[in-house]
N, CA and C of each residue as an Amber inpcrd file, in Angstrom:
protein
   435
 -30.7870000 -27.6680000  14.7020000 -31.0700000 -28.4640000  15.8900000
 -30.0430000 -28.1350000  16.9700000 -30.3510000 -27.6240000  18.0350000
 -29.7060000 -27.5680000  19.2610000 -29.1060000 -28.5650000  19.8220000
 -28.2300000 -28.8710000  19.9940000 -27.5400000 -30.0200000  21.0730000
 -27.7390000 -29.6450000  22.7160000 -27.6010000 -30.3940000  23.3100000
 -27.6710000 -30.5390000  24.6250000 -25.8350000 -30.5300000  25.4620000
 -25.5450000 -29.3890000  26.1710000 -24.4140000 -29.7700000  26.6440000
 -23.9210000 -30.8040000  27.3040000 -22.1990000 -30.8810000  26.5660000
 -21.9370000 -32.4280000  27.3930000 -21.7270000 -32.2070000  28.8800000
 -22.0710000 -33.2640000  29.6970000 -21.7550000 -33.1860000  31.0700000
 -20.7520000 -32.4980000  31.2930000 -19.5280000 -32.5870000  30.7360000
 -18.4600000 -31.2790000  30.9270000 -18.0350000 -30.0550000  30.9910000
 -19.4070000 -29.8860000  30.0700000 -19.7550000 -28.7270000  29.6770000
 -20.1400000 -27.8960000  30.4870000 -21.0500000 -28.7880000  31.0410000
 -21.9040000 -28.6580000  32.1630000 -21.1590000 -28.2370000  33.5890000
 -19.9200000 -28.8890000  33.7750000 -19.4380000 -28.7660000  34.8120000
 -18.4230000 -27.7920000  34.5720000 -17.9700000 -27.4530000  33.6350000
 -17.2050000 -26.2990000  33.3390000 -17.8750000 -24.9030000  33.8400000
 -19.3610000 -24.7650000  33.2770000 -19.6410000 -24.0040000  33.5810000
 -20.2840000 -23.7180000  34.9440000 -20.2770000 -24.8290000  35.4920000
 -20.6860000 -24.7330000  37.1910000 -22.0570000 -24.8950000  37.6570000
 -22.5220000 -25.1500000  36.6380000 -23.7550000 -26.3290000  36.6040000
 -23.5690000 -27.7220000  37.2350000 -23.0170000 -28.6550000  37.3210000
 -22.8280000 -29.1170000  38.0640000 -21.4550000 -29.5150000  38.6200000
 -21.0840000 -30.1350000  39.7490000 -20.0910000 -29.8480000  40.7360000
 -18.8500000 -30.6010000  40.2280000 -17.6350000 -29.8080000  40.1140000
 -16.4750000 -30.4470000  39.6940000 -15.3020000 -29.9630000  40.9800000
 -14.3080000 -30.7290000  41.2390000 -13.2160000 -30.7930000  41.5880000
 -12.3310000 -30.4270000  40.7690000 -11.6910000 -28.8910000  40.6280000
 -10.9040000 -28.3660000  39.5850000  -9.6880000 -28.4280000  40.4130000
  -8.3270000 -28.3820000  39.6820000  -7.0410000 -28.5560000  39.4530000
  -6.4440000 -26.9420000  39.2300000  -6.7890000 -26.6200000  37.9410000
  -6.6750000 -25.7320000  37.1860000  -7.8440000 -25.2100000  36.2290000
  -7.7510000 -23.9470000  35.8390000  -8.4320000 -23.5290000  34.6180000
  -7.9770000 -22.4780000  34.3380000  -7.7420000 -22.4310000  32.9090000
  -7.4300000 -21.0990000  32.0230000  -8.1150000 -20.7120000  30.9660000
  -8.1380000 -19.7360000  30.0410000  -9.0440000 -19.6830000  29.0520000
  -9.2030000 -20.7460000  27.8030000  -8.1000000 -21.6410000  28.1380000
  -8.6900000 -22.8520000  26.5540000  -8.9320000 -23.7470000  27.3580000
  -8.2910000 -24.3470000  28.9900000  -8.8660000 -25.7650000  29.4330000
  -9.0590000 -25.7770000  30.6500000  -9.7540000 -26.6660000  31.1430000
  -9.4140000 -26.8140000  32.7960000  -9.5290000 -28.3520000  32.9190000
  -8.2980000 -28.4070000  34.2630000  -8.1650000 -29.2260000  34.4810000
  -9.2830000 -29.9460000  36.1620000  -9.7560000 -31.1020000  36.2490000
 -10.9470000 -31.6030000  36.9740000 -10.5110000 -33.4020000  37.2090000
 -10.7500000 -33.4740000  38.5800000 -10.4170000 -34.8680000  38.9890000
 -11.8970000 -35.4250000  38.7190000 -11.0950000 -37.0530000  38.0870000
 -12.5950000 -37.7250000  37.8300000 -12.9520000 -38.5350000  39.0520000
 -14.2170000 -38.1360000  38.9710000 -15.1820000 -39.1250000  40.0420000
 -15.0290000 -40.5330000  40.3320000 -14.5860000 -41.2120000  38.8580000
 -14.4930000 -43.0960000  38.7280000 -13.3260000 -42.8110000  38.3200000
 -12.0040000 -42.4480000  39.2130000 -10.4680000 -42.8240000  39.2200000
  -9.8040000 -44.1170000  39.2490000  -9.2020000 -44.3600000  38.2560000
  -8.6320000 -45.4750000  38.0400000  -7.3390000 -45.3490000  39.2260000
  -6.7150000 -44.0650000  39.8960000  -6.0940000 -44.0840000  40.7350000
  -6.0650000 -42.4220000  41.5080000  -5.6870000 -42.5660000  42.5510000
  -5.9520000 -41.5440000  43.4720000  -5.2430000 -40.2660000  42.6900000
  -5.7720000 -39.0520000  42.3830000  -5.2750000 -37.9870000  41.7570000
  -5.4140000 -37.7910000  40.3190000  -6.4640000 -39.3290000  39.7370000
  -6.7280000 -39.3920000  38.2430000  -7.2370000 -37.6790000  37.7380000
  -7.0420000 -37.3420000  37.1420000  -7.2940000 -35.6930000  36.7070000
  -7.4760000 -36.0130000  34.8550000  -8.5180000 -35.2410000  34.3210000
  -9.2670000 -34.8900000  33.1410000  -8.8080000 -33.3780000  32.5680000
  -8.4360000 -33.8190000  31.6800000  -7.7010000 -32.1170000  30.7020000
  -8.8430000 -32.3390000  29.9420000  -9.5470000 -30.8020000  29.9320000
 -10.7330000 -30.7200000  29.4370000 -10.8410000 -29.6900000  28.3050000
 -10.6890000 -29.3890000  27.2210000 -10.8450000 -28.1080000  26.5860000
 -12.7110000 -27.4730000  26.6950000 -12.4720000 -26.3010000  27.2450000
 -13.4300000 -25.5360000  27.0310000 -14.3690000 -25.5710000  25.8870000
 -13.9180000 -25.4000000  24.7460000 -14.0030000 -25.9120000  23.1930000
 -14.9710000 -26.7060000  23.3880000 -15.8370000 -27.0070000  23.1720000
 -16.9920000 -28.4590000  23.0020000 -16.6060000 -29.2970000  21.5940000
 -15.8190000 -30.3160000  21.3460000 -15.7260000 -30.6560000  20.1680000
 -15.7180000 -32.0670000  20.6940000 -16.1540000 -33.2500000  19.4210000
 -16.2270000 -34.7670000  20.2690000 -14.7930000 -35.1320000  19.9460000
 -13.4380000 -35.1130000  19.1480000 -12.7270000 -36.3100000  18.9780000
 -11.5210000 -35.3180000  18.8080000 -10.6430000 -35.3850000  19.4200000
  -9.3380000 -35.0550000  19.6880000  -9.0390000 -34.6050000  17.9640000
  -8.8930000 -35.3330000  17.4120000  -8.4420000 -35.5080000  16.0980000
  -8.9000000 -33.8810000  15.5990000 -10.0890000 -33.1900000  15.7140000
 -10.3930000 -32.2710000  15.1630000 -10.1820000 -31.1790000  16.0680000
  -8.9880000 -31.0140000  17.2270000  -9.2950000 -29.7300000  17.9600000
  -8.6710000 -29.0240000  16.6520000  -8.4450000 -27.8290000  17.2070000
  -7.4330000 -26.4380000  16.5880000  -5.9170000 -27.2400000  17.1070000
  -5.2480000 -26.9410000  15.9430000  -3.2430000 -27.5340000  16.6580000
  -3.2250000 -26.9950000  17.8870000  -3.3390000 -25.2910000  17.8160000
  -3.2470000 -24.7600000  19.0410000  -3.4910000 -25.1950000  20.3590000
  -5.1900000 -25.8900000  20.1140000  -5.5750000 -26.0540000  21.5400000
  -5.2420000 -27.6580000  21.6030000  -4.7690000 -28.6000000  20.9640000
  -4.1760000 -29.6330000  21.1500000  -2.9500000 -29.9880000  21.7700000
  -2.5020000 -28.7980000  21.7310000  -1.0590000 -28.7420000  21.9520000
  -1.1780000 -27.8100000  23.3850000  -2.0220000 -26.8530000  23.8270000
  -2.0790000 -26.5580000  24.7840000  -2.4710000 -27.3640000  26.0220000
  -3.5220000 -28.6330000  25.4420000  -4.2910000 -29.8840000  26.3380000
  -3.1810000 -30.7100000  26.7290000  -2.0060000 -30.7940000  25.9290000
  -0.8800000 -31.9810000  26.1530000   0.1680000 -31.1700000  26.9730000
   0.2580000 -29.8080000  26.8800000   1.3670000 -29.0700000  27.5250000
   0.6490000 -29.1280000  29.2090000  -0.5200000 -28.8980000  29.2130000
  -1.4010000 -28.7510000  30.8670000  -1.3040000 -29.9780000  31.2330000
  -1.4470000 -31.4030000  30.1840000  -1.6180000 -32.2720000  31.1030000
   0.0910000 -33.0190000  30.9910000   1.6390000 -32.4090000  30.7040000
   2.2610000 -32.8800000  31.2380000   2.7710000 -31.9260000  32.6730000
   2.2530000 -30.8370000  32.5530000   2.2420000 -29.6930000  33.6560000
   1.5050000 -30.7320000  34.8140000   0.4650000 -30.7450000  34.9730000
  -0.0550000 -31.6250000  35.7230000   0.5550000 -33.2200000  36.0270000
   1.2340000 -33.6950000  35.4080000   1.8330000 -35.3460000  35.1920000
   2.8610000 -34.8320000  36.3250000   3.6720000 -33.7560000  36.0230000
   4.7810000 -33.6390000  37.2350000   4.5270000 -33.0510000  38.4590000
   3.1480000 -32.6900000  38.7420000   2.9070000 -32.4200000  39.5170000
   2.3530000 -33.5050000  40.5460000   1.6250000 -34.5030000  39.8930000
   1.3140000 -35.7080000  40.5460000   2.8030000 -36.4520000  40.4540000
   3.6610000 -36.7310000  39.9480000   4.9190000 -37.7380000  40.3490000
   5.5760000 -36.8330000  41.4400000   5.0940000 -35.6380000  41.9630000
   5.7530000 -35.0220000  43.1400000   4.9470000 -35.2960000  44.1830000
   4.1460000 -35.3920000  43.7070000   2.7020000 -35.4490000  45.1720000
   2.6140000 -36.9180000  45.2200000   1.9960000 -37.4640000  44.7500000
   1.5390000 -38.7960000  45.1100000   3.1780000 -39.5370000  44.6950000
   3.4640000 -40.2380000  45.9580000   4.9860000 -40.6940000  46.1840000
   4.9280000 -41.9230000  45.5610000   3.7710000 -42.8560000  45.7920000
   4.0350000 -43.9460000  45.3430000   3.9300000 -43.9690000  43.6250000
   3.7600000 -43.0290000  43.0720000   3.6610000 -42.5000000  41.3530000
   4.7540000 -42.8010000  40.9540000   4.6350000 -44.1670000  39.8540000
   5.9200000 -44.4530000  39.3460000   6.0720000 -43.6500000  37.6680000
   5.0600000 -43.7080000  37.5030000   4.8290000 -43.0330000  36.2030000
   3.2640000 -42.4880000  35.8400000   3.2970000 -41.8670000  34.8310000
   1.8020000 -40.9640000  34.5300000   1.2380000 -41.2770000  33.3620000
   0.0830000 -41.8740000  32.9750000   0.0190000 -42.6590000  32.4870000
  -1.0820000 -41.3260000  31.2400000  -1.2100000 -41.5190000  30.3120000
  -2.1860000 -40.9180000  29.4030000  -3.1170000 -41.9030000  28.7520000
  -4.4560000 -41.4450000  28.5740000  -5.7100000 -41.8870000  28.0620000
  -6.2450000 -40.9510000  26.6770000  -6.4780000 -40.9780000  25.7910000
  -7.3290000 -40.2740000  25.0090000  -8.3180000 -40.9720000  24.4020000
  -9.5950000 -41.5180000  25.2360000 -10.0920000 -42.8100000  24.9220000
 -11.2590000 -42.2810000  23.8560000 -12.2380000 -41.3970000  24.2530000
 -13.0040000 -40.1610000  23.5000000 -14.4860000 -41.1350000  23.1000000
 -14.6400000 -42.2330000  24.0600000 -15.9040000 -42.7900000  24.2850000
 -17.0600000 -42.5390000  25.6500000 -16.7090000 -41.9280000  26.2430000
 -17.5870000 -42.0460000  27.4370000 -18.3950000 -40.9330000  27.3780000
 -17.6330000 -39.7310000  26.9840000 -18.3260000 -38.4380000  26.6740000
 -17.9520000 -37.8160000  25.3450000 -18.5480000 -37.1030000  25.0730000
 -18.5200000 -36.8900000  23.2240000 -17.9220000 -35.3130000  23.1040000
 -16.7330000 -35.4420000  24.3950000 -16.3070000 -33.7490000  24.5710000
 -14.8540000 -34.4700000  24.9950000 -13.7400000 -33.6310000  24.2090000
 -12.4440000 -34.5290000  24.3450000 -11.9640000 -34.1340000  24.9900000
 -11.3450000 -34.8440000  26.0680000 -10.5520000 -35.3980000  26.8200000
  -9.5080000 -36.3670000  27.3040000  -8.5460000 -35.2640000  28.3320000
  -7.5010000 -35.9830000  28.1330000  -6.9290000 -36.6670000  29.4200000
  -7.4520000 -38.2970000  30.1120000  -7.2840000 -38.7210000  31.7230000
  -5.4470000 -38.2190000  31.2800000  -5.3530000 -38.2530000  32.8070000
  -3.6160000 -37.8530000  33.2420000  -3.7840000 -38.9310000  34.6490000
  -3.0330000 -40.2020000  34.5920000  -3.3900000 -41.0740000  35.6910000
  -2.0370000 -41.2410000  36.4650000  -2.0790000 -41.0230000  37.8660000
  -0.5390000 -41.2550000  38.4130000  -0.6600000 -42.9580000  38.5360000
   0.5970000 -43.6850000  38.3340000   0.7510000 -44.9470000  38.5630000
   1.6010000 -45.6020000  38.9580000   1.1980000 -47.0950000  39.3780000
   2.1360000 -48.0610000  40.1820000   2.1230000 -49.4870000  38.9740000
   1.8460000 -49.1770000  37.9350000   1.4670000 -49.9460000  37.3350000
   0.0010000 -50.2490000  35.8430000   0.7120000 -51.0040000  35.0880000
   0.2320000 -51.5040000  33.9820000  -1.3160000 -51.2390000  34.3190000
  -1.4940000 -51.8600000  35.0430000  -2.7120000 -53.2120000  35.3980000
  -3.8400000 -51.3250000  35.8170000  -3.0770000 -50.1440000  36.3360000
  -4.4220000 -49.1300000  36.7380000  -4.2890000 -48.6370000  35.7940000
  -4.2750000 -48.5030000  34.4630000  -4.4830000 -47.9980000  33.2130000
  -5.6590000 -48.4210000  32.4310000  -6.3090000 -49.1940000  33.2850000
  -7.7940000 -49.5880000  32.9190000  -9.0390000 -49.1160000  33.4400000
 -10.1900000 -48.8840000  32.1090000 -11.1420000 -48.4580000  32.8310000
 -11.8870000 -49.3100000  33.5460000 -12.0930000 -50.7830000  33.0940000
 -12.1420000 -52.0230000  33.8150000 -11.5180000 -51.3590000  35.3690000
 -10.9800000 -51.0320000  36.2430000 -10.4390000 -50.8140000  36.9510000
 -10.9880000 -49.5800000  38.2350000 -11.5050000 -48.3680000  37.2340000
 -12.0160000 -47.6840000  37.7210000 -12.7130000 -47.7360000  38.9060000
 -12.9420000 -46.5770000  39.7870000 -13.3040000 -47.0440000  41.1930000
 -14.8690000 -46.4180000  40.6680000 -16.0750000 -47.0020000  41.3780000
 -17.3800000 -47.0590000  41.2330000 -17.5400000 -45.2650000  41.7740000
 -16.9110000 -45.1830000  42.3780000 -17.0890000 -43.8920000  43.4850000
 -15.9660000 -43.8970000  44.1950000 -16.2400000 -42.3190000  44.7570000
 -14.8560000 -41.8090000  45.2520000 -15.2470000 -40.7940000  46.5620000
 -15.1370000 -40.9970000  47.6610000 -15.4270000 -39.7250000  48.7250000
 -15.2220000 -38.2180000  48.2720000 -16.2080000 -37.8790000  48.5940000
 -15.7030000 -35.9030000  48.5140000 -14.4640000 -35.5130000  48.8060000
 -14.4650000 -35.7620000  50.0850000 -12.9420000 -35.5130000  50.8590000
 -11.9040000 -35.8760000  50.2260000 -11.8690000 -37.1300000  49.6490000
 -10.3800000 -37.6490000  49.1960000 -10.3020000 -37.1510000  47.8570000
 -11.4820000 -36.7630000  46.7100000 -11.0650000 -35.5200000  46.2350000
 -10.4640000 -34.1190000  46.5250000 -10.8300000 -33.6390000  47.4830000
 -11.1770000 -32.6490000  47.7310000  -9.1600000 -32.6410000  48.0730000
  -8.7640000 -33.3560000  49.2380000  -7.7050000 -33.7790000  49.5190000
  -6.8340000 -33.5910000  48.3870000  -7.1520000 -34.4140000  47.3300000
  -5.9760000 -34.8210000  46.3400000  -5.8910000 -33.7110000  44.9900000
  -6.6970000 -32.6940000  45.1500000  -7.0980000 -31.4600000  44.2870000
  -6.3250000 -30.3790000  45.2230000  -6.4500000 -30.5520000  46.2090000
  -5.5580000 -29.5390000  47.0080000  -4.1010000 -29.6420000  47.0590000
  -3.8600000 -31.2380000  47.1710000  -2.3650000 -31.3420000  46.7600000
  -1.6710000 -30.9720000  45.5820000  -2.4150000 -31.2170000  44.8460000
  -2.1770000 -30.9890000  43.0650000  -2.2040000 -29.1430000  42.9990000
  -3.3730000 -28.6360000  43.5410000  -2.8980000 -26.5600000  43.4330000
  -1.7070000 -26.2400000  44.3150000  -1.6120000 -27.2310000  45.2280000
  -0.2550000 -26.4550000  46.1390000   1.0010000 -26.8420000  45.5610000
   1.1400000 -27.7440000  44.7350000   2.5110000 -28.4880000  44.5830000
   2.6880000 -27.6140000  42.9560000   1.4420000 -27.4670000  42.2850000
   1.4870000 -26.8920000  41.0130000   1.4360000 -24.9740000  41.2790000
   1.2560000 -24.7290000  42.6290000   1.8230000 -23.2170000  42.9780000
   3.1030000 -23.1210000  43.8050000   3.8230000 -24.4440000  43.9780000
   4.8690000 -24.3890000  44.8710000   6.0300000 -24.6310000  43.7840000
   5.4180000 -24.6350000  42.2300000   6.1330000 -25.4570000  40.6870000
   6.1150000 -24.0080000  40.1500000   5.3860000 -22.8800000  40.9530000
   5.1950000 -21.8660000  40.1010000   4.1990000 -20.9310000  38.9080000
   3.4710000 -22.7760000  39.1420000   2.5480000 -22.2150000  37.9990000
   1.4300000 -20.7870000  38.1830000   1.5400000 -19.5310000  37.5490000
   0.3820000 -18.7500000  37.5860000  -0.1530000 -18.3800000  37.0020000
   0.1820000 -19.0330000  35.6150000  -0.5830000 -18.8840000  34.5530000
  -2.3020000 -19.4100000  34.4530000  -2.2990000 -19.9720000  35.5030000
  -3.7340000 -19.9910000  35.7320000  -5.0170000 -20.1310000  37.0770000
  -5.8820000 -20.0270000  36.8440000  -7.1570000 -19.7860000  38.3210000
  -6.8590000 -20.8510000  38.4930000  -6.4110000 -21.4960000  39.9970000
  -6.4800000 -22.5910000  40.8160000  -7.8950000 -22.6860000  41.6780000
  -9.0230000 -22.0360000  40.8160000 -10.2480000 -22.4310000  41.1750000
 -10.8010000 -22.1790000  42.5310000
């Protein structure tokens, strides 16, 4: 029986429209649409697998190295970022993922919280801050999309 790709999947491969960060050959990184805060970003492994628990060590350990690569890149950019908050919730989509949330607080670490929608632009905006500050950090180890 064939499965149906997960929406991520989907957007990985450019089927439908993502706001990328980063991508390299095991992950890319993609701002989510329903941000619990401005610059919320999704570590995505390429990999289609549903539950963290079963990646490869390798690519587990590569998902946590990108998304603290990314964590310091948002406590440089977004000023009011008191800290970076991690999610590995592995209910919404059945393809694991890892939110990376900049914060001012407890209380935006909820999906309760999440914004319904988000303008193009102020993605578009806060994805651009995140490749310039993460090529101004050096990073070239990967396509800034």
């Amino acid at each position: 029986m064939d499965l149906m790709p997960t929406v991520f999947t989907r957007i990985i491969t450019g089927e439908i429209p993502g706001t990328f960060v980063w991508k390299d050959d095991v992950c890319v990184v993609f701002l989510s649409i329903n941000p619990m805060a401005p610059g919320h970003a999704l570590v995505v492994p390429r990999l289609e697998i549903d539950q963290w628990t079963d990646l490869p060590p390798e690519t587990c350990a590569h998902l946590f190295e990108v998304a603290r690569v990314v964590a310091v890149a948002q406590k440089q950019l977004f000023v009011e970022c008191e800290r970076v908050g991690l999610i590995v919730a592995g209910y919404e989509v059945p393809h694991v993922h890892v939110h990376v949330i900049p914060t001012t607080s407890m209380v935006q670490l909820s999906f309760a919280n999440a914004a319904v929608s988000v303008a193009r632009a102020d993605l578009d905006l806060w994805a651009e801050g995140l490749r310039h500050t993460l090529r101004r950090a050096g990073r070239t180890e990967c396509d800034f999309a």
